[in-house]
PATI-683259 format. One record per residue (C-alpha): x, y, z; residue in three letters. Coordinates in steps of 0.2 Angstrom, whole numbers, plus 5000, padded with zeros to 4 digits. Each point is the difference from the previous one (the first is absolute). Layout:
N
XYZALA
...
END
This chain:
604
520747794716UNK
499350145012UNK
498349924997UNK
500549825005UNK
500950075018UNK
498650115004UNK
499049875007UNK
501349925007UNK
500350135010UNK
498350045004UNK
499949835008UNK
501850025009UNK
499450155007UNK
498449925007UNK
500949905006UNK
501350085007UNK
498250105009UNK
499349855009UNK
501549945007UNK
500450185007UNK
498450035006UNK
500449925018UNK
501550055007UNK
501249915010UNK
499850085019UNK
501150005016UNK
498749925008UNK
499549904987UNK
501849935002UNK
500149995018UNK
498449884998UNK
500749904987UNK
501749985009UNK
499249945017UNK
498949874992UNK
501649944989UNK
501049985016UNK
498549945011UNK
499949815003UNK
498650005007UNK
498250105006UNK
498850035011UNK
498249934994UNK
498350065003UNK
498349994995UNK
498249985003UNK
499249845003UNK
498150015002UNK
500150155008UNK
501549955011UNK
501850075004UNK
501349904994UNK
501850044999UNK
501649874999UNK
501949994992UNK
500349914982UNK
501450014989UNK
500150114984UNK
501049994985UNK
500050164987UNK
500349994980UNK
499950174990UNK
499150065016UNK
498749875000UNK
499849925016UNK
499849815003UNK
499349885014UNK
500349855002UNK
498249925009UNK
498949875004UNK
498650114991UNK
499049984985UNK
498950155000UNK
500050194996UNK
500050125017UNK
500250175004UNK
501750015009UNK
501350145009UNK
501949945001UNK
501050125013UNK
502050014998UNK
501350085012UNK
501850054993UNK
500349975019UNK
499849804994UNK
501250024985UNK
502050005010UNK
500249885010UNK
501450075010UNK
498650115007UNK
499049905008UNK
500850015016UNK
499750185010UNK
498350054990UNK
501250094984UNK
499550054983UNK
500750094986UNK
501850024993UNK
501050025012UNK
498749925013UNK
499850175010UNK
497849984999UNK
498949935009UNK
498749884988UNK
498850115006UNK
500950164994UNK
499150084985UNK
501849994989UNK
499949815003UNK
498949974984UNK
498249895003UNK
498849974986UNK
498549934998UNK
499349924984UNK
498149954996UNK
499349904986UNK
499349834996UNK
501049855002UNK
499549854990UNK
500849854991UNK
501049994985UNK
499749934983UNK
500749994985UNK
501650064998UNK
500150115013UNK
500249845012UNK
501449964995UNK
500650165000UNK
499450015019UNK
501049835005UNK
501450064991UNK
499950155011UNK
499849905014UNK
501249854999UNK
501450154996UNK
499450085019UNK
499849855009UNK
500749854994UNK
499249905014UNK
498550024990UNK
500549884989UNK
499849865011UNK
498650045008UNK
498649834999UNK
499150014984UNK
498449915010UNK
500150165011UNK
499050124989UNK
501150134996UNK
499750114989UNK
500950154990UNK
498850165001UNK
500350204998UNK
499350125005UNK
499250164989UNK
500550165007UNK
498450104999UNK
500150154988UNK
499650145009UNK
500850045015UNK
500749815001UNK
501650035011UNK
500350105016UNK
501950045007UNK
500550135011UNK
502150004997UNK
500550195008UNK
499350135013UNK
498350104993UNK
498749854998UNK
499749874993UNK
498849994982UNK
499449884984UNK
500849974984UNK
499049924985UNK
500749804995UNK
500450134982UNK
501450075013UNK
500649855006UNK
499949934985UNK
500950114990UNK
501550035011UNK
501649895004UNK
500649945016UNK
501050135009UNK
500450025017UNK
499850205008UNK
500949985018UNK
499750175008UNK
501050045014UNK
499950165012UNK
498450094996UNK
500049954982UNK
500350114984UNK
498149994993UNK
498449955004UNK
499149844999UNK
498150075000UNK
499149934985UNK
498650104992UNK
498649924992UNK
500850014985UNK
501649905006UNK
501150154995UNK
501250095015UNK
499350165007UNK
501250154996UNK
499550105015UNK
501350115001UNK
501050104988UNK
502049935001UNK
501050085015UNK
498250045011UNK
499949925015UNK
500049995020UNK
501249925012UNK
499249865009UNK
500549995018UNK
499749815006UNK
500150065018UNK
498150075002UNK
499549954982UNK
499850194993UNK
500650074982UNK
501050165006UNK
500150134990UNK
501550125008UNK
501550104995UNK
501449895009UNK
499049824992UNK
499750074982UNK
500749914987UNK
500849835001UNK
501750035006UNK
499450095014UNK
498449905003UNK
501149845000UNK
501250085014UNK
498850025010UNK
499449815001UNK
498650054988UNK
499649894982UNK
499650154988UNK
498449934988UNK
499050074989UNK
498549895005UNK
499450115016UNK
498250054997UNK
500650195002UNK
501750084994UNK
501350105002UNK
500650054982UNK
501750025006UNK
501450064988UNK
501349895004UNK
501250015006UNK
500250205001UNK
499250025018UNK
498850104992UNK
498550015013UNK
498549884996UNK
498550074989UNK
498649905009UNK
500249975019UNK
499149865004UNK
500949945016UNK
498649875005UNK
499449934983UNK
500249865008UNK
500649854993UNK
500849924983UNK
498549904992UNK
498650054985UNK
498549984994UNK
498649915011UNK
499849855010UNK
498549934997UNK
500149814998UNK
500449914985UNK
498350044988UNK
499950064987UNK
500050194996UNK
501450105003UNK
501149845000UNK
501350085012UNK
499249835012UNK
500750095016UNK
501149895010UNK
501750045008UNK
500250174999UNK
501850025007UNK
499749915016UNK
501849974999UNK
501050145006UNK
501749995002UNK
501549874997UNK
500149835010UNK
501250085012UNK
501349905009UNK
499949814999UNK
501149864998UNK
500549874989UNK
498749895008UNK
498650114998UNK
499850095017UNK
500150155005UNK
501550025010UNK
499150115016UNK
499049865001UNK
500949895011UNK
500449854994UNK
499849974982UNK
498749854993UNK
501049824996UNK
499449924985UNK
499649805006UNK
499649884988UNK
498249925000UNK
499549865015UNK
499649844995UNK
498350005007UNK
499749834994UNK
498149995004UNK
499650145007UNK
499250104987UNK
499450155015UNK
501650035001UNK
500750004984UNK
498750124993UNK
500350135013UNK
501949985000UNK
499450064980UNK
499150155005UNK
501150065015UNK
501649994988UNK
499150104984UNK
500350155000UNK
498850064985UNK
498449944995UNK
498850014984UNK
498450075008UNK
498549964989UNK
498550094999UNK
498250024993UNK
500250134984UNK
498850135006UNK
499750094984UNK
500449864988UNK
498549855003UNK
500749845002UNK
501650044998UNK
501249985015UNK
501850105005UNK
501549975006UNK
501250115009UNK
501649975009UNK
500150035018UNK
501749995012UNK
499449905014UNK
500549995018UNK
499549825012UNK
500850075015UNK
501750045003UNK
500749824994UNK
499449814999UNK
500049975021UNK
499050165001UNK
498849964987UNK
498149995000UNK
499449944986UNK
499350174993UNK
501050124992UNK
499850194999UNK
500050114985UNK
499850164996UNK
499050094986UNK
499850174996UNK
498550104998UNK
500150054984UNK
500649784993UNK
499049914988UNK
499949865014UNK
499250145013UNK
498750034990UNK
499549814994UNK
500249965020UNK
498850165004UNK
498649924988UNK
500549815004UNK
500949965013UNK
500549834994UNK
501749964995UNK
501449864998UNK
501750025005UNK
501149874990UNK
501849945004UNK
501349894993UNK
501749925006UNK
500550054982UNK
500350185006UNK
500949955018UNK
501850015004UNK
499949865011UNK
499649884984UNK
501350094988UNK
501349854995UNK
502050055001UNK
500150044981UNK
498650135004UNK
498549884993UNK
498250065007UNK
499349845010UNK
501649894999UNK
499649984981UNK
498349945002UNK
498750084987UNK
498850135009UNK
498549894994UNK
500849845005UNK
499249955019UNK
501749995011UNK
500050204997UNK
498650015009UNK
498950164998UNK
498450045012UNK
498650135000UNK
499050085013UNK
498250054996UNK
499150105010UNK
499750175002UNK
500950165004UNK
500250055018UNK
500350165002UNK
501150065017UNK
499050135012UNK
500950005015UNK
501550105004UNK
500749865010UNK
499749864983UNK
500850154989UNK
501450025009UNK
500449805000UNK
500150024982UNK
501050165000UNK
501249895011UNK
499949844988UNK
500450114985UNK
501450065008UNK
500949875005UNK
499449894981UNK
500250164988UNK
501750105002UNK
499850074985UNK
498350085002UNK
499950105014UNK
498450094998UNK
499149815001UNK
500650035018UNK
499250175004UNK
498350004995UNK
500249964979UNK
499950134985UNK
499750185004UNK
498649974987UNK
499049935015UNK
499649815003UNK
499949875011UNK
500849825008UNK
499149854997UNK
500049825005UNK
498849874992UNK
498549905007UNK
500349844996UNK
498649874993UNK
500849904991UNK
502049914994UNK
500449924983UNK
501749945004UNK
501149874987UNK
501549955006UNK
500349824994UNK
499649874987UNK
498249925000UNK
498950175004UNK
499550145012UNK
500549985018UNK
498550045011UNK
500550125011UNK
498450095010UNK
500050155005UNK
500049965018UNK
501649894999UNK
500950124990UNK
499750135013UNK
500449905015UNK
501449944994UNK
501550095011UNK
501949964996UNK
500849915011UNK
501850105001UNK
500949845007UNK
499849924985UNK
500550164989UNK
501650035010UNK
500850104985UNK
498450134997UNK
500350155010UNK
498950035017UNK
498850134999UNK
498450005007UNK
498150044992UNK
499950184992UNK
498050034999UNK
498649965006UNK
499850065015UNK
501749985005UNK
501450145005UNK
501950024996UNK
501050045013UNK
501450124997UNK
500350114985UNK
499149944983UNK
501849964993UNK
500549885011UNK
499649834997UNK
499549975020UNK
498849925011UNK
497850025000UNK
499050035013UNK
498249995001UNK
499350195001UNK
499250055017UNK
498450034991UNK
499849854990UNK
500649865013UNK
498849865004UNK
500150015019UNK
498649855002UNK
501149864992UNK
501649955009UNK
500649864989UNK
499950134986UNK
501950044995UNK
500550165006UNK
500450094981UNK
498349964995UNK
498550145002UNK
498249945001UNK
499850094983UNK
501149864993UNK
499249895010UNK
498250044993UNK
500749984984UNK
500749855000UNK
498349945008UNK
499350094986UNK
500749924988UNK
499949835007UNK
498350015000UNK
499750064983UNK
501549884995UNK
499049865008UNK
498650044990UNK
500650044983UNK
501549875000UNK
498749845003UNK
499450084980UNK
501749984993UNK
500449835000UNK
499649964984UNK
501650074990UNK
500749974984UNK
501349854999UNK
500850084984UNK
500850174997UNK
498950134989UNK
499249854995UNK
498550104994UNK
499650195004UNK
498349975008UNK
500849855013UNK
501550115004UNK
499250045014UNK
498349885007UNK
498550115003UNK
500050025019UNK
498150045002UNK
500750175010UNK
498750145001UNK
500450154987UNK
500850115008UNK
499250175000UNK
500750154991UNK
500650135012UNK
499350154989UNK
501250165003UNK
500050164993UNK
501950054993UNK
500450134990UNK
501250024986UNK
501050105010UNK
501450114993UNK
501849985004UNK
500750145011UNK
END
């Protein structure tokens, strides 16, 4: 009888071998829980040699991740999701996480990126993706038949196919094996979080410090302190501090005995590891947000604002802006308050990447110009692609406003993502960064009044280093209704002003940026003046809050509006009726590659 179970053991064992051989990860989790609760993504791709970027809808089965488009062909592809677009009762007052104390820019408000090929299904596995599908969005079902659509999926590339950061110290790649292999769990971290989320090449959690060793993390001035009266968590804790063992240097503290620390490195200087060089591969730490995030939203309200901020923001529901397609795009962009930046991979060819950004138009919709700020960090995959390509994509949807959020907490009043009447609009162009003090310190002031909950966006970004930047606009793909693409050109789209006695219920403010200046304190939600050095003194019909530099730049981008939009008329009349018409050719000049040295810089 021995002889006859030997073999059968052999082969259990085996067994037993290969499934074991790829463990179920934290992250691996996390990745697998936010696409499971995702509705919908952030597409981008190349298109002969061109930028694109724009929302579609997702469904997941067992981790495999279906479209449903008007595309029969196979395409290198990058879909970007936010856990910021997952609750709904978020939405209002830029909040993420459990208990909706993080900004969606914060590194604890998980963001992943996944590349692979996305193509159509056959065989089986269509059925398998409409079934998916239909289950996620039963408006699917009666979509026209003579419209094209198609139930596709995308591959997850093996190697380094996913890229999340979800905590403080980095973000990094994990293999589709990892993904794969785990179930969907969601890790909230609060506070400074218990563990780090830095991937190694090898997808396994760095243990870089014995249990117990640590620092305390003063979020004041950003330094791991290393002191008698701080060592050990109790005290660290007392003192404001978040006692972690992810400091680069550290303390090896007994705790809690008092005992005097064994290392004194009082200015290791921040909490992150590893490097931060882009998103390669190689070390496969991919850099990123390296604890840009440095203390707890503070004190806010219920609404979202911060409460020494003067008057906190009132959600109104959307206009009806009937025809006015101008207008409804940048009410669009002025009420996002996060954005999915797409990118040229700089190290990966023909590949492209996505990266979530909180955004600021200004310090609400009547003070809006049409061109958000963001801010990105030195050591950020997206810095790096931007420092080798300036071009980028900044993609919005109504499916991730309050403003559209229906009384039983439905995103765009129960319409699909992908369905027209949730409109969704991207702006390609490149990257601008800000170089003035004046220009910075309008963005300070516009993330101050939009981001409560991330004050270092208001004072200058991540002590890793960065900068502010806005976008040059080229070019707007804008759906918003049945039979196709408005055409919106740039040049309408930036003259375009809001008329505040038609939008009696949106709170008055005035432009933030551009040239302009905030009177008072940059709480308060006050009048703009034109600063004394930017003031056009040769037009008096100009309208005193306007500087000349707004002025040249609205010229500006007339012109190049003008020039450009007269090449756009030829839009698609159907939605994603095929990848290569998504967006008409519009015979614009390439744009040229803004060749900048970055290093992969360490995290201090």
């Amino acid at each position: 009888m021995s002889r006859n179970i030997a073999p059968v053991l052999s082969v259990l064992l085996l067994a037993l071998l290969a499934t074991s051989s790829v463990a179920s990860t934290q992250d691996g989790e996390e990745a697998r829980w936010l696409v499971k609760t995702s509705r919908w993504a952030t597409l981008s791709w190349l298109e002969n040699k061109d930028l694109k970027s724009f929302v579609t809808s997702i469904a997941e089965s067992d981790g495999r991740i279906f479209f449903y488009l008007q595309e029969k062909t196979t395409f290198k592809a990058t879909i970007t999701l936010s856990e910021a677009q997952t609750n709904s009762t978020q939405f209002f007052g830029a909040k993420c996480g459990p208990d909706g104390a993080l900004d969606p820019q914060d590194p604890r408000c998980a963001k992943l990126s996944i590349f692979g090929e996305v193509s159509p299904c056959e065989g089986d596995a269509k059925q398998v993706a409409l079934n998916a599908l239909y289950a996620t969005h039963p408006q699917m079902k009666d979509w026209p038949e003579d419209h094209g659509f198609t139930a596709c999926e995308m591959k997850i590339k093996e190697e380094n196919g996913l890229w999340m950061i979800a905590n403080f110290g980095g973000g990094g790649y994990m293999n589709a094996a990892d993904y794969h292999s785990s179930d969907p769990v969601y890790h909230p971290v609060k506070g400074f979080g218990g563990r780090s989320r830095q991937l190694t090449s090898s997808n396994s959690f760095i243990e870089r410090r014995l249990e117990g060793s640590a620092s305390c993390y003063n979020p004041t001035n950003h330094v791991c302190e290393c002191t008698t009266e701080k060592c050990g968590k109790t005290l660290c804790e007392s003192g404001g501090g978040f006692w972690s063992d992810m400091c680069q240097g550290s303390c090896d503290c007994v705790d809690p005995s008092g005992n005097a620390p064994t290392q004194v490195t009082s200015q290791s200087g921040g909490h992150g590891g590893g490097h931060g060089g882009g998103h390669g591969e190689g070390d496969g730490t991919g850099g990123g947000e390296h604890h840009e995030h440095h203390h707890e939203g503070g004190s806010g309200d219920e609404n979202g604002g911060h409460q020494h901020h003067g008057s906190p923001p009132k959600m109104v529901p959307r206009p009806d802006f009937g025809d006015d397609a101008a207008g409804h795009a940048r009410w669009i962009v002025a009420k996002s308050l996060w954005t999915t930046i797409s990118t040229i991979s700089s190290t990966n060819e023909g590949e492209t990447f996505g990266n979530i950004r909180s955004v600021a138009d200004g310090a609400c919709f009547l003070g809006s110009s049409g061109l958000p700020y963001f801010n990105v960090p030195s050591p950020d995959p997206t810095a790096i692609d931007i420092g080798s390509d300036h071009r980028i994509v900044l993609s919005f949807t109504e499916a991730s406003l309050a403003e559209r959020v229906s009384g039983d907490g439905i995103p765009c009043e129960g319409k699909d993502a992908e369905d027209p009447t949730c409109a969704k609009i991207s702006l390609i162009g490149h990257a601008k960064p800000l170089e003035s003090d004046e220009e910075i310190e309008m963005a300070e002031k516009a993330f101050a009044a939009q981001h409560p909950r991330a004050p270092w966006l208001a004072t200058g970004g991540g002590h890793t280093g960065g900068k502010y930047y806005s976008i040059h606009l080229h070019e707007i793909v804008f759906l918003r209704n049945y039979g196709g693409f408005a055409t919106v050109s740039p040049d309408e789209y930036m003259n375009w002003k809001p008329d505040p006695s038609k939008y009696g219920e949106e709170q008055a403010c005035a432009m933030v940026g551009h040239g302009l200046k905030k009177e008072g304190n940059s709480g308060s939600m006050g009048k703009y003046q034109p600063s004394a050095s930017t003031t056009s003194s040769t037009d008096s019909s100009t309208d005193s809050s306007f500087s000349s530099y707004a002025i040249m730049l609205v010229i500006t981008a007339s012109f190049v509006g003008s020039f450009f939009g007269g090449l756009l008329a030829e839009k698609v009349t159907a939605y994603w009726r095929s990848r290569r018409n998504l967006y008409t050719t519009t015979g614009q000049t390439e744009i040229d590659s803004l060749k900048l040295t970055v290093s992969k810089a360490e995290s201090c």
